[in-house]
C-alpha positions as a Markdown table, in Angstrom:
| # | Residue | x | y | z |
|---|---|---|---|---|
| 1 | Unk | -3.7 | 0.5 | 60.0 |
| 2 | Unk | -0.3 | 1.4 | 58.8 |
| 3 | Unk | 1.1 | -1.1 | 56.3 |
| 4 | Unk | 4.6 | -2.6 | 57.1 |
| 5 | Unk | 6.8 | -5.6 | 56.8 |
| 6 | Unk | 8.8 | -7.7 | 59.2 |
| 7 | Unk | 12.2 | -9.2 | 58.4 |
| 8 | Unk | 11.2 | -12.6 | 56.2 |
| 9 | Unk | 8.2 | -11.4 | 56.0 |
| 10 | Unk | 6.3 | -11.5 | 52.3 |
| 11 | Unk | 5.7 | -7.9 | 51.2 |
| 12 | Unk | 1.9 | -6.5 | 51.7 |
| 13 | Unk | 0.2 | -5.9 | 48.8 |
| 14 | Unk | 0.3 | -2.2 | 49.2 |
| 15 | Unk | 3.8 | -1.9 | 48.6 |
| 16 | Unk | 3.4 | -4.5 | 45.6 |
| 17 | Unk | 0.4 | -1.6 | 44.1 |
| 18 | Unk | 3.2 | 1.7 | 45.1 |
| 19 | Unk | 6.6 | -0.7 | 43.5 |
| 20 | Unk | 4.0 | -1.0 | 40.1 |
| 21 | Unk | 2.5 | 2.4 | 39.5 |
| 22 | Unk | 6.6 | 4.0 | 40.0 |
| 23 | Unk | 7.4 | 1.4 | 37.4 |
| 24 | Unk | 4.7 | 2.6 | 35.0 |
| 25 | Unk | 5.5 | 6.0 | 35.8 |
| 26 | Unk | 9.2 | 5.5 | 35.1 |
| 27 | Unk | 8.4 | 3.8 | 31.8 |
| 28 | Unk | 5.5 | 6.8 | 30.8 |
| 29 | Unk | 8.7 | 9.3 | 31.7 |
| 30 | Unk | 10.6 | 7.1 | 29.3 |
| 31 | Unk | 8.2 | 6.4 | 26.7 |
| 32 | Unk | 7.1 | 10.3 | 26.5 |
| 33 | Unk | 11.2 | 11.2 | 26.1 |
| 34 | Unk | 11.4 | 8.7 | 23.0 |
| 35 | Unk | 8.4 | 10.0 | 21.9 |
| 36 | Unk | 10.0 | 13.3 | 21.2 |
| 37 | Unk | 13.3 | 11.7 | 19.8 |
| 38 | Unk | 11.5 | 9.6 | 17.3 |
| 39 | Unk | 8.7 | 12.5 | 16.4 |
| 40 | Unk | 9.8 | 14.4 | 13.1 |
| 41 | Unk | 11.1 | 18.1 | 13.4 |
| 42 | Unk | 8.7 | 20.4 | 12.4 |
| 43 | Unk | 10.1 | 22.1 | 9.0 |
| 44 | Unk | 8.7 | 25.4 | 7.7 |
| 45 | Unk | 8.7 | 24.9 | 3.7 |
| 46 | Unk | 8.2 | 28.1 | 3.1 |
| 47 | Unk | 11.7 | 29.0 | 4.5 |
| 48 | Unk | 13.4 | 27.0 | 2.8 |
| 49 | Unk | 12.2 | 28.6 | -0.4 |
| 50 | Unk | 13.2 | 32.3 | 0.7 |
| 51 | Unk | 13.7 | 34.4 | -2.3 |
| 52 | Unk | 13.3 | 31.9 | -4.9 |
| 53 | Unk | 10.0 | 30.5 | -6.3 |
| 54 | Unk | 7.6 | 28.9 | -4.1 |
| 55 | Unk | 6.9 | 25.0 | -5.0 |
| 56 | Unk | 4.1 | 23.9 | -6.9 |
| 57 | Unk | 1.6 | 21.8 | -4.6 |
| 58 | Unk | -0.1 | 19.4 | -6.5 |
| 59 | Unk | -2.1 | 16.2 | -6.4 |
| 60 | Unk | -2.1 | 12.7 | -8.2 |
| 61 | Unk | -4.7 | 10.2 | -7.7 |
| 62 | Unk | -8.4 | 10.5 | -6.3 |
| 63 | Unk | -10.1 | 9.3 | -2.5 |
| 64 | Unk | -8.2 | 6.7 | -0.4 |
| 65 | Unk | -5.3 | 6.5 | -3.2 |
| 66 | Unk | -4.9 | 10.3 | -3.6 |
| 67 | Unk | -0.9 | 11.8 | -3.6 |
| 68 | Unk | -0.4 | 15.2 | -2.4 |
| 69 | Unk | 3.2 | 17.0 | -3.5 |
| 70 | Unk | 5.3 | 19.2 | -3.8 |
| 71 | Unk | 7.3 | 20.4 | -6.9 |
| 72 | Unk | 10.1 | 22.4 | -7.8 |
| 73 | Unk | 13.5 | 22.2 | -10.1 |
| 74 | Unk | 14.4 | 22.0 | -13.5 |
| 75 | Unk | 10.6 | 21.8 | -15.6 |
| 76 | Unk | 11.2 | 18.6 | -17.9 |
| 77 | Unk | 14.2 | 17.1 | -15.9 |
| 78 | Unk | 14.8 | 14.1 | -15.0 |
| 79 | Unk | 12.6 | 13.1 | -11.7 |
| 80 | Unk | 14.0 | 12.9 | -8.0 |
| 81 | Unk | 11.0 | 11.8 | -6.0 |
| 82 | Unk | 11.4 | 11.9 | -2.3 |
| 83 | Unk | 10.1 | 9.6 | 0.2 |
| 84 | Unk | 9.3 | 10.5 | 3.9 |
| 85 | Unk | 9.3 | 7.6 | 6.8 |
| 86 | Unk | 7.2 | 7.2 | 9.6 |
| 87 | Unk | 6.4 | 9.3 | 11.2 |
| 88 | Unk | 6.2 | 12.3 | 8.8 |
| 89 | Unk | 5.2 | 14.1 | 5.5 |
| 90 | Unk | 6.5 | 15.8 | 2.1 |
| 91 | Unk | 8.6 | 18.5 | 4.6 |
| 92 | Unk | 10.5 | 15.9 | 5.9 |
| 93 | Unk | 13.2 | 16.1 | 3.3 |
| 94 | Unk | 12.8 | 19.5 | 2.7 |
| 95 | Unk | 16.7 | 20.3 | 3.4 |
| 96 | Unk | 16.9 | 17.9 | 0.2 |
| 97 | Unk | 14.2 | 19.2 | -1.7 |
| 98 | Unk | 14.9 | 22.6 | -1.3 |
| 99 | Unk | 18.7 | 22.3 | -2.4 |
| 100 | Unk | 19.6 | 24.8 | -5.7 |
| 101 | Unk | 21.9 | 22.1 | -6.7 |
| 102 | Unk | 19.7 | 19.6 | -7.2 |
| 103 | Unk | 17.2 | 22.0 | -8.2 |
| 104 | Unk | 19.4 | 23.1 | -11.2 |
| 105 | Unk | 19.6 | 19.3 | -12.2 |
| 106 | Unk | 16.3 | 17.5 | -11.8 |
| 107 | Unk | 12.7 | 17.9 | -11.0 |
| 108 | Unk | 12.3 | 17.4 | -7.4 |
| 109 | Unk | 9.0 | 16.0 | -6.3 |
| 110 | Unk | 8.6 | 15.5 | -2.3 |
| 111 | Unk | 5.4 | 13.3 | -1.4 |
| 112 | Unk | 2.9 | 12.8 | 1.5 |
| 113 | Unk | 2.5 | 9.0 | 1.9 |
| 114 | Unk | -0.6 | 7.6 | 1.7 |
| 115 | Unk | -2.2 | 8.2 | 5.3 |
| 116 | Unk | 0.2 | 11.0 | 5.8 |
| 117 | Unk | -0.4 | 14.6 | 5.3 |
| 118 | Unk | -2.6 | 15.5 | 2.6 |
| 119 | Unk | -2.6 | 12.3 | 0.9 |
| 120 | Unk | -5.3 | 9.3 | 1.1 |
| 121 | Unk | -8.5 | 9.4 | 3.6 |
| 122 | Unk | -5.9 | 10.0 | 7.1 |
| 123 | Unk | -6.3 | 6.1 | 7.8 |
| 124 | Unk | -3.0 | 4.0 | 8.2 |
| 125 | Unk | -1.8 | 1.8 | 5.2 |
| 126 | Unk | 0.4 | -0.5 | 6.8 |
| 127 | Unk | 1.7 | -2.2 | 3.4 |
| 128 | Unk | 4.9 | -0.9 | 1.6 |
| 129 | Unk | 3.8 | -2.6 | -1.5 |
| 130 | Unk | 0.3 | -0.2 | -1.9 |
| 131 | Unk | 2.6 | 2.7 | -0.7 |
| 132 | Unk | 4.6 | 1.7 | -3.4 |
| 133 | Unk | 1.7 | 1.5 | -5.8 |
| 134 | Unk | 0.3 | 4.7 | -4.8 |
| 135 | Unk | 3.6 | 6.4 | -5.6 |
| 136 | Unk | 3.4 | 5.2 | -9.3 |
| 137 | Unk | 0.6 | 8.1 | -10.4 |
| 138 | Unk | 4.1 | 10.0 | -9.1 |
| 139 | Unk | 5.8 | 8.5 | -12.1 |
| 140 | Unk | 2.7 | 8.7 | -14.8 |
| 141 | Unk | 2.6 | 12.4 | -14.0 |
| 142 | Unk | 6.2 | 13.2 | -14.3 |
| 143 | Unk | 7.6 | 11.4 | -17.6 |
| 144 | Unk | 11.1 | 12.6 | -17.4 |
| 145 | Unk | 14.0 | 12.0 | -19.9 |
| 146 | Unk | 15.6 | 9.4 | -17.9 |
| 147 | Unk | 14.2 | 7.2 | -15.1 |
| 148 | Unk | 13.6 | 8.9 | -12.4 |
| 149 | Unk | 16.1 | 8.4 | -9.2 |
| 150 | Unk | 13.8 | 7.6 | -5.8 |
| 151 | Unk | 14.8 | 8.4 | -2.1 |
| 152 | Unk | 13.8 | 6.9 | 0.8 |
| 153 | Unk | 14.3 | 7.8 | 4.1 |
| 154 | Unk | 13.4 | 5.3 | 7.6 |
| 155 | Unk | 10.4 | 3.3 | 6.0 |
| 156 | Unk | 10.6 | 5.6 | 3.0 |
| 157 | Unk | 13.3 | 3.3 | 2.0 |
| 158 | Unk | 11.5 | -0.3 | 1.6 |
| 159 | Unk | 8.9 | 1.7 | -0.3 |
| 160 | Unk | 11.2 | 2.9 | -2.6 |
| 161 | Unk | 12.8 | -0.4 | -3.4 |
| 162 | Unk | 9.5 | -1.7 | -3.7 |
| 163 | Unk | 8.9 | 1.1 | -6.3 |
| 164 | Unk | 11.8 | 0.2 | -8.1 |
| 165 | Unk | 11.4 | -3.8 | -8.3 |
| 166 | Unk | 8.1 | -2.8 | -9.6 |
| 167 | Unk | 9.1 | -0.2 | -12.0 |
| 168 | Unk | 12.2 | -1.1 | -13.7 |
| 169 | Unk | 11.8 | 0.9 | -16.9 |
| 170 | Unk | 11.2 | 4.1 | -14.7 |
| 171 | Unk | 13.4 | 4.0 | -12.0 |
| 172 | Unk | 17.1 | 3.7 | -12.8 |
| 173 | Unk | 18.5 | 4.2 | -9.5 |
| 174 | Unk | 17.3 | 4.2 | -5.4 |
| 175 | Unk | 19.0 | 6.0 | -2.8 |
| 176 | Unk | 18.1 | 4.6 | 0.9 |
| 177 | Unk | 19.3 | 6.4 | 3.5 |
| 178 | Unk | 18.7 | 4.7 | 7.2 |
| 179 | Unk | 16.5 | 2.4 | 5.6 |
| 180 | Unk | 14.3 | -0.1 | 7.5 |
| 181 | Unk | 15.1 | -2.8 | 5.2 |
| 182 | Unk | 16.6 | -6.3 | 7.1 |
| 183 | Unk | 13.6 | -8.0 | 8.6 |
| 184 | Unk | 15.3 | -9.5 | 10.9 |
| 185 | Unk | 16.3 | -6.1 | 12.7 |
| 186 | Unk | 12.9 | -5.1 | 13.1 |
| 187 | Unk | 12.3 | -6.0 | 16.9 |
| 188 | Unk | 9.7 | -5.0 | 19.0 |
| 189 | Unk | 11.1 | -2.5 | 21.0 |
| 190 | Unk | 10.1 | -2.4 | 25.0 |
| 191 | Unk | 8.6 | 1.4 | 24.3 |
| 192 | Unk | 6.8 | -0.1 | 21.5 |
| 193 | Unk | 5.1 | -2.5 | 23.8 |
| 194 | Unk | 4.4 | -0.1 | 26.6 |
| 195 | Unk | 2.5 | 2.6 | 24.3 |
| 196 | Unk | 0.4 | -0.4 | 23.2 |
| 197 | Unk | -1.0 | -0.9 | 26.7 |
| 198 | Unk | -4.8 | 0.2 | 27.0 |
| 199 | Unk | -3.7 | 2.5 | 29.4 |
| 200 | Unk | -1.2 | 4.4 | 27.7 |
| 201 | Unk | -2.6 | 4.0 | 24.5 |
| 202 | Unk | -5.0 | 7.2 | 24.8 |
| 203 | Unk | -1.4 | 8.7 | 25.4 |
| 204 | Unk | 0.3 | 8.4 | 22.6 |
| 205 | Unk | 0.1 | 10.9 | 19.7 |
| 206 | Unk | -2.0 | 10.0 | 16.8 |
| 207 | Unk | 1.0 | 9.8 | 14.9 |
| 208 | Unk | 3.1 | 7.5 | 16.4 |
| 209 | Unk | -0.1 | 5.3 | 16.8 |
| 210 | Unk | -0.4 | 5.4 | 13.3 |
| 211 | Unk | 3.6 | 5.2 | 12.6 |
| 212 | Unk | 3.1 | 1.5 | 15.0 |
| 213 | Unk | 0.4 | 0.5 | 13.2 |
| 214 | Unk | 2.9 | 0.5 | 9.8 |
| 215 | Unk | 5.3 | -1.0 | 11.6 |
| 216 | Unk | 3.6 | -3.6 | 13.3 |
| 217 | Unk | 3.3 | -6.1 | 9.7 |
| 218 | Unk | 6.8 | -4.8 | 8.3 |
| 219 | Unk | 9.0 | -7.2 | 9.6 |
| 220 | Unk | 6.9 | -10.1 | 7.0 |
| 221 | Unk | 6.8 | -7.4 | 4.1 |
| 222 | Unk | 10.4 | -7.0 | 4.1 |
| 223 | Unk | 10.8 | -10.8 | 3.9 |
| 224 | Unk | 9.3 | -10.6 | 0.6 |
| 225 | Unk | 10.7 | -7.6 | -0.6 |
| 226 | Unk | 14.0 | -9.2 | 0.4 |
| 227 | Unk | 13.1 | -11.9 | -2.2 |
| 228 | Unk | 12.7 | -9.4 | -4.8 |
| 229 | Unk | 15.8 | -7.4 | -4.0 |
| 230 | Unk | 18.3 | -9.8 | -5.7 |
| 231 | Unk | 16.6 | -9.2 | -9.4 |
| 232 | Unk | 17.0 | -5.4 | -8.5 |
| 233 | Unk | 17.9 | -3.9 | -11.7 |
| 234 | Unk | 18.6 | -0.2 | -10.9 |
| 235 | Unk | 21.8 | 0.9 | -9.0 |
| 236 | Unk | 21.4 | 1.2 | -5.4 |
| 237 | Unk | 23.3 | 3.7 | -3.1 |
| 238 | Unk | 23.3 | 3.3 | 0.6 |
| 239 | Unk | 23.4 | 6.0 | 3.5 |
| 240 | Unk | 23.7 | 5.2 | 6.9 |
| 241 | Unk | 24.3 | 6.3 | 10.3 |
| 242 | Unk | 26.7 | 4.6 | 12.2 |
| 243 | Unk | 25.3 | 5.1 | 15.6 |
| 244 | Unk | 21.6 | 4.9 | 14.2 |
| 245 | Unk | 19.5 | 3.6 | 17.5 |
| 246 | Unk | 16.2 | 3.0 | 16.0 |
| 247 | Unk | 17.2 | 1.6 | 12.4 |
| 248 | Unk | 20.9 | -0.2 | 13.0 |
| 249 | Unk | 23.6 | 0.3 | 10.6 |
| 250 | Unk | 23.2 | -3.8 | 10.3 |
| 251 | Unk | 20.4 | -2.8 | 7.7 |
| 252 | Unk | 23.3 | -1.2 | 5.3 |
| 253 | Unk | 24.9 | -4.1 | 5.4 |
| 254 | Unk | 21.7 | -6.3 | 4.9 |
| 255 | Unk | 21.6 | -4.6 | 1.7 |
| 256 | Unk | 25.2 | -5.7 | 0.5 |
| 257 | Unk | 24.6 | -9.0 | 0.8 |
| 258 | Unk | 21.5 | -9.1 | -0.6 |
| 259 | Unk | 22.4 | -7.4 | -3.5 |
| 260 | Unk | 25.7 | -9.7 | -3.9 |
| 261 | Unk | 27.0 | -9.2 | -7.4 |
| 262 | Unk | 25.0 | -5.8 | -7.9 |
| 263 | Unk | 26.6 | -4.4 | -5.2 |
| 264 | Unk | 25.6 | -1.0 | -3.9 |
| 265 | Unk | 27.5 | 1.6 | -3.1 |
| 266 | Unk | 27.8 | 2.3 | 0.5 |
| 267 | Unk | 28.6 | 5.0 | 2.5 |
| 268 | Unk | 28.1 | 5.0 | 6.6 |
| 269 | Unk | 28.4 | 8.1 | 8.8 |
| 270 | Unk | 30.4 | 7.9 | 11.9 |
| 271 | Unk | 28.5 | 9.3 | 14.8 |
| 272 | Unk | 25.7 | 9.5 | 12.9 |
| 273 | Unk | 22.2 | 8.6 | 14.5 |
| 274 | Unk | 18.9 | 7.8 | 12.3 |
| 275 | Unk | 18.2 | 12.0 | 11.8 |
| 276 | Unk | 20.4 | 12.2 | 8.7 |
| 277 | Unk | 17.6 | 14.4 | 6.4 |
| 278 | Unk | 17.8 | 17.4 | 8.9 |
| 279 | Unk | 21.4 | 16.8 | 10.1 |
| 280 | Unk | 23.6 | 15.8 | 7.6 |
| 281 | Unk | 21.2 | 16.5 | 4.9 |
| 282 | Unk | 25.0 | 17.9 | 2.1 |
| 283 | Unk | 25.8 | 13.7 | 2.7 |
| 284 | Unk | 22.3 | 12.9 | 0.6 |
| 285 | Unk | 22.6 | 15.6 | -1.9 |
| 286 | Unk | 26.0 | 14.3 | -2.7 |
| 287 | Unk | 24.4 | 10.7 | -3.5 |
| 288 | Unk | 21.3 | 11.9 | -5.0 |
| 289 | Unk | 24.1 | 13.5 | -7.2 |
| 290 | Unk | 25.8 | 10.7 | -7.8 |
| 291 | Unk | 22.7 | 8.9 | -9.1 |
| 292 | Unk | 21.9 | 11.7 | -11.8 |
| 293 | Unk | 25.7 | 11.1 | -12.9 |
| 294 | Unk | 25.5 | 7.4 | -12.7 |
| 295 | Unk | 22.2 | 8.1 | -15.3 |
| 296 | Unk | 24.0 | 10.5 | -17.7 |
| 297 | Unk | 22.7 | 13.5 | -16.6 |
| 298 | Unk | 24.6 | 16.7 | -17.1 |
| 299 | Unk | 26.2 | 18.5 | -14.7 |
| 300 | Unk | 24.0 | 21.9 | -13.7 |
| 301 | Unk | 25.7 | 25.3 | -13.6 |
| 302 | Unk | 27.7 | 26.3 | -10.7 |
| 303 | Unk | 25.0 | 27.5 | -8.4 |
| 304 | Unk | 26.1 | 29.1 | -5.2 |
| 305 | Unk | 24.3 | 27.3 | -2.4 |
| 306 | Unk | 21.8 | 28.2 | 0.2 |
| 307 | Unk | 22.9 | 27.5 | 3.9 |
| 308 | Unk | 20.9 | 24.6 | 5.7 |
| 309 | Unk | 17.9 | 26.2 | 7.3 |
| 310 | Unk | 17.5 | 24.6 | 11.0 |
| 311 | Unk | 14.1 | 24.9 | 13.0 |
């Protein structure tokens, strides 16, 4: 029997199963597109490092709490530690990391989040304040000079800031760049709640399942960190992109007000989207610099700088 409709009639319950499975198709087409948007760029370290000395790999901590980095720079500097988002690992600022500038300047230590890379047991730790924790063995193994600057990128940033409330003797400044950071901007996006249907669950790539499952309790952890972000005592510069789609610029200015007296510096990127590690990566370097000078540290020797490597 052929299924069919006559005018006023209801439609048959055949066309209501076809009009669902091209909406969940449509959405899968959807979700697997973002998926690649919000998956980090693969980054080949080694490139980066061309010619020069390879980094030191090292590792801080033991089981579940174990760091795994990545170090290069000026041995006995002052410490830049940087810190990835979700998804992602210690390449994910590697443009950064690898800059002869900076390297001239500082000790540059890039870090695999706990969960992330080489660092704890693989699980998910979806709390900023023991990502935060974690990253203090960072500190005890790298007693610079001065205290040390952190950069965060994406959800890098809320655990740098929790880093620094924690640690104000050893960190003097904090340099978030498309930072998740204003609670009340962290929505549950419609691609979020599709990839958490049974069905398409199985879908999804183990790292954006475990990227969710940090998100999912962030919106309530930045609420408190919020409360301790007024009795921040280390500078705080700010990096934005203007046209950022998955963290809005509304975050930068989150951080203003919070911050009221102290206020950070700001700088937003027009046309900029939430990427700004691998495509405006020069705009970081510049504030990362501007932290060391806000901390007294010398100027390095002109260093003639290596061209942006892009996978």
């Amino acid at each position: 029997m052929s299924h069919h409709t006559t005018p006023g009639s209801p439609p048959s319950r055949a066309l209501y199963r076809r009009s669902g499975a091209f909406r969940l198709a449509g959405a899968l087409c959807c979700l697997g597109f973002l998926m690649q948007s919000c998956a980090p760029k693969q980054i080949d370290l080694a490139q980066r490092f061309a010619g020069r000395p390879a980094p030191r790999m090292g590792e801080v901590g033991s089981g579940a709490e174990r760091i795994h980095f990545a170090e290069t720079g000026k041995p006995g500097g002052p410490v830049v530690v940087l810190i990835h988002g979700t998804p992602g690992d210690l390449r994910s600022l590697a443009e950064v990391f690898a800059d002869p500038g900076l390297a001239a300047r500082a000790t540059l230590v890039t870090v695999d989040r706990l969960g992330w890379g080489l660092s704890g047991d693989g699980s998910p730790v979806a709390s900023v304040e023991l990502q935060a924790g974690a990253l203090r063995a960072i500190l005890d193994a790298h007693p610079g000079p001065r205290p040390a600057v952190v950069v965060g990128h994406s959800y890098g940033g809320p655990v740098a800031a929790w880093l620094a409330a924690d640690e104000p003797a050893r960190v003097g400044a904090v340099v978030l760049v498309s930072a998740s950071i204003d609670p009340d901007e962290e929505r549950t996006t419609w691609y979020q709640t599709v990839s958490r249907w049974w069905i398409v669950r199985w879908m999804v790539p183990g790292a954006l399942r475990k990227a969710d499952a940090e998100v999912m309790p962030l919106p309530g952890q930045l609420t408190t960190l919020g409360t301790r972000l007024a009795y921040l005592k280390a500078p705080v510069y700010v990096l934005h992109g203007q046209d950022d789609k998955l963290v809005p610029v509304a975050n930068a200015d989150y951080v203003r007000r919070v911050l009221g007296q102290s206020s950070p510096i700001v700088e937003i990127i027009p046309g900029q989207g939430h990427f700004v590690p691998w495509e405006n990566p020069e705009r970081i370097i510049a504030l990362v610099h501007r932290a060391l000078d806000g901390l007294g540290v010398p100027p390095s020797p002109p260093v003639s700088p290596t061209p942006p490597h892009f996978p």
